[in-house]
N, C-alpha and C positions, 0 to 999 in steps of 0.2 A: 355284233355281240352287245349287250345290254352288262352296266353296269351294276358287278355284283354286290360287292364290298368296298366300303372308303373311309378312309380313314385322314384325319386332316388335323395335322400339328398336335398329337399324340402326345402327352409327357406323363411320366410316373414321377413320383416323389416318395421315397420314405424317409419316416421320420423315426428315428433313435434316439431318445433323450432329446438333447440340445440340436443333437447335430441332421441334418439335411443328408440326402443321396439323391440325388437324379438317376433314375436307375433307365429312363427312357425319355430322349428331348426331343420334341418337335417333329415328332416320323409323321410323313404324310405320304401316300402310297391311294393306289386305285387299284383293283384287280377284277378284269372284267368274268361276266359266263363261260369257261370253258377251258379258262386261261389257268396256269400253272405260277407264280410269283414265288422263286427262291429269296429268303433271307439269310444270308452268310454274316460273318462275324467269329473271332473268339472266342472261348468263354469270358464270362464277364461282359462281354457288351452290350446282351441286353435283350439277346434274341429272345430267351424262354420266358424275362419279364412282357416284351410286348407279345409271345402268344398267351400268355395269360389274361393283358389286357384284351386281345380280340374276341377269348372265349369268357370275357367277364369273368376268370377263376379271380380277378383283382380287381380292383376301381380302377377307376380311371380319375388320375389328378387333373388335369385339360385336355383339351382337346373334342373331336367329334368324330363318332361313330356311327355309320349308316352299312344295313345290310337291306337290298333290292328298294335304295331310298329312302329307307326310314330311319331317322335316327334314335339308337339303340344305347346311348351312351352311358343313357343312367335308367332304363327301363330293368326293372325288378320283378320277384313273381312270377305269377302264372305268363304274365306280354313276354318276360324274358325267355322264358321255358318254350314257350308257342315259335318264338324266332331260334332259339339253339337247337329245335327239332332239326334245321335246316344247315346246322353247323356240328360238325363230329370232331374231334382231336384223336390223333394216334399217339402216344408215348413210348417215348425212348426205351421204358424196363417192360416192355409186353407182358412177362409175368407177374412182375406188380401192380399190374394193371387192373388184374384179374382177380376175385375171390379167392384165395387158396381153398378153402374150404367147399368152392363150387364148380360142378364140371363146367368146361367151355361151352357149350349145347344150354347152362344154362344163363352163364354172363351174356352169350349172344341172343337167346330170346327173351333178355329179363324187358328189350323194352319192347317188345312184341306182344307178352303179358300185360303190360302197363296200359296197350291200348285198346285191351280186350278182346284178345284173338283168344282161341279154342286152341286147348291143348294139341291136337292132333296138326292144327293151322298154325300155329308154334315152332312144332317139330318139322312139318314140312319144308316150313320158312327156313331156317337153321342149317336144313342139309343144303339148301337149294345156298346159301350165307356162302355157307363154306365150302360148295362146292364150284362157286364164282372166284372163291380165292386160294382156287388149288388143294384142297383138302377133301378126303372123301367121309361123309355121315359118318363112321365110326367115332371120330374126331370129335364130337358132340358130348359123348362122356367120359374123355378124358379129363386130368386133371391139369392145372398148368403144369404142374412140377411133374406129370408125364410125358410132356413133349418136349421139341428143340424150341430153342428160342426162334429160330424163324418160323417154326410153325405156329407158335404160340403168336408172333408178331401176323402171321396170317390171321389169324382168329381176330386176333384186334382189330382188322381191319373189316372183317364180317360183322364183328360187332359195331364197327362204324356206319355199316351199312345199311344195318337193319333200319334204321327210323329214313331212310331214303335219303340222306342228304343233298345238299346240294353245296357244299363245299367241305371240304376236309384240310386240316388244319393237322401237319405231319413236324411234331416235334423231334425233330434226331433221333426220328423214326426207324433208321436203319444203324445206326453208330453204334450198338451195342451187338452187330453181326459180323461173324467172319466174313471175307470180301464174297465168297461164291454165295452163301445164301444171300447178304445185300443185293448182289447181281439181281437174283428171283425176286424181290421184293421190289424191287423199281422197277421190272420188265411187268410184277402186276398191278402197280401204278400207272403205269405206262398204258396198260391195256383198260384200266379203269375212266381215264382220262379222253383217250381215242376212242373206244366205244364209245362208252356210255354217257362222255358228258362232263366229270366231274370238274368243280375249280380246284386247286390247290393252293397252299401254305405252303411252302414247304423249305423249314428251317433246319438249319446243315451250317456244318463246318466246312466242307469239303464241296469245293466249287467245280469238280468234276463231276460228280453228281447233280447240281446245278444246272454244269452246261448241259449235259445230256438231258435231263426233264425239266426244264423250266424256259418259261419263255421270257422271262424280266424278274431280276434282278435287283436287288436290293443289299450295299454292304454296310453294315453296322459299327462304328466305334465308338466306346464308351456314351453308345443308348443316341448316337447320331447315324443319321444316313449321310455316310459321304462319297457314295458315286452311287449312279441306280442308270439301269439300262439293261439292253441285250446282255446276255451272259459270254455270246462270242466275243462284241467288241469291250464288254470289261476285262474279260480273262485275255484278250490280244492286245489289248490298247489301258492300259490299268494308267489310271490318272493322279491318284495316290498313293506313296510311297507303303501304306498299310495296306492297300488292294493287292500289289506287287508284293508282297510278304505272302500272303496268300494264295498266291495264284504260284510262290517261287515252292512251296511247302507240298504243291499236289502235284505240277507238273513241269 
């Protein structure tokens, strides 16, 4: 496997008036092709600040970012645009996600549109979207506010798919689901990942979902990594008394 993504001594800073926040120090992480990379933490520690930093929704105060080698770290524009084809994010409110104002058929081909495919070549894409993620073509011109939210969080996920990525970036992607539909949303992660290929992000509270998809490990406090490794032997062998908090909280 070829290294996908790298990240090396990562920090955010915001500034308030006078006063400073480190809102993310020193993370450094590798995540190869194929590979699945959990980031656990609390709120407040800094998860959602560094996926922000990975998909540039924020600068970055220091540090360096390389995606297949290149360093991405302050690449703006169109260079930045050309490499986040190759990076998608899922969000935690799926239906805030979405237009309200527009059916799912059309947030999922809006960047199918963008690349100049044919209306009919659109539509096709879209069912074939959503029919990769458990939903059948009807689903296309619904509204968000006419589905469940884990259907709605399917669609997002077809909407992620569309520009082909090659890594997907899953902010507490599932935390906002009852446990039975979470189940289905990781079982098509699961199968997104074994099939086809994809890397993963994948930030969570909840280190049992973790251990079950992800192959390394990353835990967060206050915007530091303080143990990183397999997910078996951090959740069997936790080395800091904030891991063991976590790990006493799910199982």
């Amino acid at each position: 496997m070829s290294v996908l993504l790298e990240a090396e001594h990562l920090t955010k800073v915001f500034h308030v008036g006078k006063t400073s926040l480190t809102a993310v120090n020193d993370v450094s992480f590798s995540l190869q092709s194929g590979e699945a990379l959990g980031i656990v933490g609390e709120s407040g520690s800094g998860k959602s600040t560094l996926a922000k930093m990975l998909t540039r929704l924020t600068d970055i105060t220091a540090g360096t970012l390389r995606f297949e080698g290149k360093d991405i770290t302050k690449l703006k524009g169109r260079k930045l645009r050309e490499i986040y084809g190759n990076i998608q994010m899922v969000f935690q409110n799926p239906v805030g996600s979405f237009d309200p104002r527009r059916t799912l058929g059309d947030g999922i081909g809006e960047s199918l549109r963008n690349q100049g495919l044919k209306k009919a070549d659109v539509e096709k894409k879209v069912t074939e979207l959503l029919e990769q993620c458990g939903l059948d073509a009807g689903f296309a011109k619904r509204y968000p506010h006419e589905v469940s939210g884990g259907q709605c969080q399917r669609a997002a996920i077809a909407r992620a798919l569309a520009v082909q990525p090659k890594l997907l970036i899953c902010d507490e992607a599932t935390s906002a689901l009852d446990v039975t539909i979470q189940k289905q949303i990781m079982e098509l992660l699961e199968e997104l990942k074994e099939k086809h290929g994809f890397s993963f992000i994948f930030i969570c509270h909840n280190l049992a979902l973790v251990q079950m998809f992800c192959d390394k490990v990353l835990v967060l406090y206050e915007g530091q990594v303080v143990e990183h490794g397999i997910p078996d032997d951090i959740i069997n062998e936790p080395k800091e008394a904030y891991t063991r908090k976590l790990v006493d909280a799910v199982f």
